[in-house]
N, C-alpha and C positions, 0 to 999 in steps of 0.2 A: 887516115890518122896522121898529123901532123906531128915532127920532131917537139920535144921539149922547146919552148920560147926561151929567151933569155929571163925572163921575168919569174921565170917557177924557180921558188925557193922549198927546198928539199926539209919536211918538216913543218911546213907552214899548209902547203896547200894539197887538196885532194889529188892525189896522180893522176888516176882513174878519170876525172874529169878533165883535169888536162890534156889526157892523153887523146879524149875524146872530141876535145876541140878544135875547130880550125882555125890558123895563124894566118894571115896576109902581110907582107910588106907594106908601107905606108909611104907608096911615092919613093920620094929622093931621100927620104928618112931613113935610118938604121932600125926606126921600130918595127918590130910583127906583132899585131894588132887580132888581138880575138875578133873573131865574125861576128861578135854579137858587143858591142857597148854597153856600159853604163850609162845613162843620162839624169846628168843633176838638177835637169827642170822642174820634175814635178816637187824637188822639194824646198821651191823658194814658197811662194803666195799666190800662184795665179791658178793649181789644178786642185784647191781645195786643200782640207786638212788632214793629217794622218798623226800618227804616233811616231814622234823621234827616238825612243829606244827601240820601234822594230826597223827605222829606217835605217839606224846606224847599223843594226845586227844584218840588215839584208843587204846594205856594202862591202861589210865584213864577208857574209859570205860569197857577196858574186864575184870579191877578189880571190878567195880560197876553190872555187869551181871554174877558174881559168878567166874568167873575165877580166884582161889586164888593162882598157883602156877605159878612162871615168873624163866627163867631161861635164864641165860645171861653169859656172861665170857671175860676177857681181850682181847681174839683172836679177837672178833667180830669187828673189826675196829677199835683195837688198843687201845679198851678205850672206844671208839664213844658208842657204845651199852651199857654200862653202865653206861658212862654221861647221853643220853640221857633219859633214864630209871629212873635214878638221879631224871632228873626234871620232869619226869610224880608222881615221887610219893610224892613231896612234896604237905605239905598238908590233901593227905591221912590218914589215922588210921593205926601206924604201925600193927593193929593186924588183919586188911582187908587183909595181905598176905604173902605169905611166898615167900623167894625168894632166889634164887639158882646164885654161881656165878664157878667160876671152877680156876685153876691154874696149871702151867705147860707148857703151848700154847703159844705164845704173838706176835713174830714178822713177819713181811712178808717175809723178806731174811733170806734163810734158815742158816744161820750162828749164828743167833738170835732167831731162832721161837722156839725153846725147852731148857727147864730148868727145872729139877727137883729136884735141888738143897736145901738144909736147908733154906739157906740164899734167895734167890729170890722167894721162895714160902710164907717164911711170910712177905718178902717184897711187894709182888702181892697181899696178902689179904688185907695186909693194902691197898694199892692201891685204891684197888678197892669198900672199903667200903667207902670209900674219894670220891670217883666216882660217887657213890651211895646215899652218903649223909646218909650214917646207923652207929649203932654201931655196928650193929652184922647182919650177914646173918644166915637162916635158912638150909643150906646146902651150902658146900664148897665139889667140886671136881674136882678131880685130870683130867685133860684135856688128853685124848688122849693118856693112857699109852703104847701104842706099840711103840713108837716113843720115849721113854726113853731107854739112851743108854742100859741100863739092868732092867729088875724087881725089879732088888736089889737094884736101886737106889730109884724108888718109896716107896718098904718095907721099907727102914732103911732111909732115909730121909722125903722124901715127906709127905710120910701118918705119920710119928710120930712128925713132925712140923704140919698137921691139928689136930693131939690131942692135941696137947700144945695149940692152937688156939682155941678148941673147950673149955678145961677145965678155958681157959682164956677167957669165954665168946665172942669172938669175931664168932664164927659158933655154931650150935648146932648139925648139923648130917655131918658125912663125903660119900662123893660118889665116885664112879671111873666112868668114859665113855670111849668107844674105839668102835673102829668098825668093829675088830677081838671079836667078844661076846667071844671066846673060852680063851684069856686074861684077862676078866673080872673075869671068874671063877676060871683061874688061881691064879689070886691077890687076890682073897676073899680066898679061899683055904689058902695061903703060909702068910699071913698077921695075923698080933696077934695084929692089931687095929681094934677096932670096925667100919668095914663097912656096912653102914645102903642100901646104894643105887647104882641100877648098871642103867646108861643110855647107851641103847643100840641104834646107829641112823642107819636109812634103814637098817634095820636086817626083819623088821614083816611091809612087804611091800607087793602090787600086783605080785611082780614081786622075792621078796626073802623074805624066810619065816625061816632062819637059827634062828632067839632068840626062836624056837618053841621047838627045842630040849634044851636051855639051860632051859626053863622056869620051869623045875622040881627042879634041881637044887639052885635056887637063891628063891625060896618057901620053901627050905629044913634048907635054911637058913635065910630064912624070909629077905630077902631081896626085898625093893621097886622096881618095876621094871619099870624102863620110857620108854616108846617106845617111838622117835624123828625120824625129819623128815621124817612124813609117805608120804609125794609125791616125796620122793627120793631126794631131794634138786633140786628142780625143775625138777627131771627126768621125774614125773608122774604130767604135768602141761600142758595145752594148750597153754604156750608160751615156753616149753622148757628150761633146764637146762642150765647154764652158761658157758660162754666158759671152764672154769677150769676144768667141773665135771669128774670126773676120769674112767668114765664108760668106755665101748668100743665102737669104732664105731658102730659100729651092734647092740647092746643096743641102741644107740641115735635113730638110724634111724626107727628103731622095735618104740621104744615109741613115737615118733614121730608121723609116721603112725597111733597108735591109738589115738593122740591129733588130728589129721587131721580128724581122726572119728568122735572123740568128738564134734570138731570145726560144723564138716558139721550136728549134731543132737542139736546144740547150748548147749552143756551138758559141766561142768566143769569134766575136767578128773581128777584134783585135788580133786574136792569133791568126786568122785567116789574111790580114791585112801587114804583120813583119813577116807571117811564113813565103807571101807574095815577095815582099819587098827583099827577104834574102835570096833571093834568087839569080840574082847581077854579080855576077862574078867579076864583073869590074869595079866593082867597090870594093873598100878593102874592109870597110868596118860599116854597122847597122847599130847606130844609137837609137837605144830604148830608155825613153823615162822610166822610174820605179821608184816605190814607194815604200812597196811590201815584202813581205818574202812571197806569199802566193803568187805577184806577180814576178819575180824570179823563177820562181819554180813552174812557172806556164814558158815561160823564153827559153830556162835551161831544159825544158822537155822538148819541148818544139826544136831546139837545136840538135839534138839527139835521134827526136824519134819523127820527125818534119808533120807532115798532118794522114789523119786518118782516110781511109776512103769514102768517109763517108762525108767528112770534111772537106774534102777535094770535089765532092760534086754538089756539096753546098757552097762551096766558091764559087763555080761555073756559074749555078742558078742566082747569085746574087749580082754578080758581075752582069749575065746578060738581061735580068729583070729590075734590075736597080741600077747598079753605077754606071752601065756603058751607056747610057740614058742621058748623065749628065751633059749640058753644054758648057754652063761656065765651069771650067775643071779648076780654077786655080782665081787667087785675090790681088794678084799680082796689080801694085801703087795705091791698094785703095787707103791701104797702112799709111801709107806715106800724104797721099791726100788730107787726110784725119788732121795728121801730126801736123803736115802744112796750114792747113785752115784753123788749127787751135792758137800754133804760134802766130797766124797772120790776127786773130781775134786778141791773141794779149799785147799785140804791138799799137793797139788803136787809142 
């Protein structure tokens, strides 16, 4: 059982659950960060539709059940996922939570979706803290550095416009995410701003375990380390990843197959795939998308009560009959290929 966090406000949130929660430091930060995340992905446009009165009611509650870090960004539907976000926290105790937004990312046509610019990165925080209804966010990061025409432009614009922002009160920790981990360490290396935090998404999955070699690393430099998307953004789900997801065919069909397992032992493959992924005790936090309260309340159980045994040997048998099988484990540039070949088609 872990002490009270600084964030439990007396009156506001369930004790009991707090009390039951595990806290981690976050790197070189002063926050302690619940083991388990919010993530503001599913509720931009890309994982399909839901109901935004049970979405705001199920922020509402993963802050009042200990969940103290929420992490969200303009990408997520253009906005949507930080409005919405907006109105679950009014009301709340700003000091019930810390909350993460990112910049960099923004539009759907790739002609508009990246900008790492001076000028449109502090124009993006303001944004977004307007969106949010805050004055200031608890970490701002840089969105998806591979995808910036050069490093160089991140170094000498991007991260020294989130210092200006940070010394001007508007953020207090700066991050980087990407999903080449090997650029993360890059940018913390060649960078002479203070970065506090690296989010790394499906890197320390079922099925790709690539952040295990950086995790020395970003310890060396006391960096926070988020593990996201541990069921692969739908890869590792019993209804399957979205048309978009970048995997291979042979990846889909391979995980698939063992949702087909899951499905016929009534077992969630997703709970079998963050109960996996919380397991690293050198992470300090495990960002879960959500939508629903069902899907809270499978994450706040699984934190609680971890899996059954009979889940536990439905892990083994899907692991050794389905994913250890995989070759291509990870998509690693083909994003980046896509993005290049469409911008190289508009420039003709």
């Amino acid at each position: 059982m872990s002490p009270l966090p600084a964030t439990y406000v007396q009156g506001f949130h369930d004790l009991d659950s707090v009390k039951a929660m595990e806290y981690t430091k976050l790197g070189k930060t002063d926050l302690f960060v619940s083991k388990l995340a919010f993530g503001g992905g599913p509720l931009g446009c890309h994982y399909g539709t839901y109901d935004e009165d049970e979405a705001i009611e199920t922020i509402r509650q993963a802050i009042k059940s200990g969940i103290n870090y929420i992490d969200t960004a303009p990408w997520y539907g253009q906005g949507r996922s930080e409005t919405i976000i907006g109105k679950a926290l009014k009301g709340i105790p700003r000091q019930a939570y810390y909350i993460a937004t990112k910049v960099g990312r923004y539009e759907l046509d790739y002609q508009h979706m990246y900008n790492y610019t001076l000028e449109k990165t502090r124009e993006s925080l303001k944004a977004s803290l307007e969106r949010l209804g805050l004055s200031y966010v608890d970490v701002i990061q840089v969105h998806d550095i591979e995808f910036s025409p050069s490093l160089d432009v991140v170094l000498t614009q991007t991260l020294p416009e989130l210092s200006r922002q940070v010394t001007e009160r508007k953020a207090r920790y700066i991050g980087v995410t990407g999903y080449p981990v090997s650029i993360l360490k890059e940018c913390i290396e060649k960078s002479n701003i203070n970065i506090a935090i690296a989010l790394s998404y499906s890197r320390y999955t079922l099925i790709d375990d690539t952040l295990l070699q950086y995790i020395p690393f970003f310890q060396e430099q006391d960096i926070g380390i988020i593990n996201a998307a541990t069921p692969c953004m739908g890869l590792l789900t019993n209804d399957g990843p979205p048309s978009w997801h970048p995997a291979s065919d042979e990846v889909k069909q391979t995980c698939s197959r063992a949702a087909r397992f899951c499905k016929d032992h009534d077992v969630q493959l997703a709970k079998l795939a963050i109960w996996h992924s919380m397991q690293n005790p050198c992470v300090a936090t495990n960002l879960v998308g959500m939508q629903n309260l069902n899907q809270l309340r499978m994450n706040i159980d699984l934190l609680k009560s971890g899996i059954t045994e009979k889940e536990s040997k439905l892990l083994e048998d899907i692991k050794r009959e389905y994913l250890n099988e995989i070759k291509d484990k990870h998509w690693e540039g083909k994003e980046i290929d896509l993005y290049q070949a469409a911008m190289k088609e508009m420039t003709k």
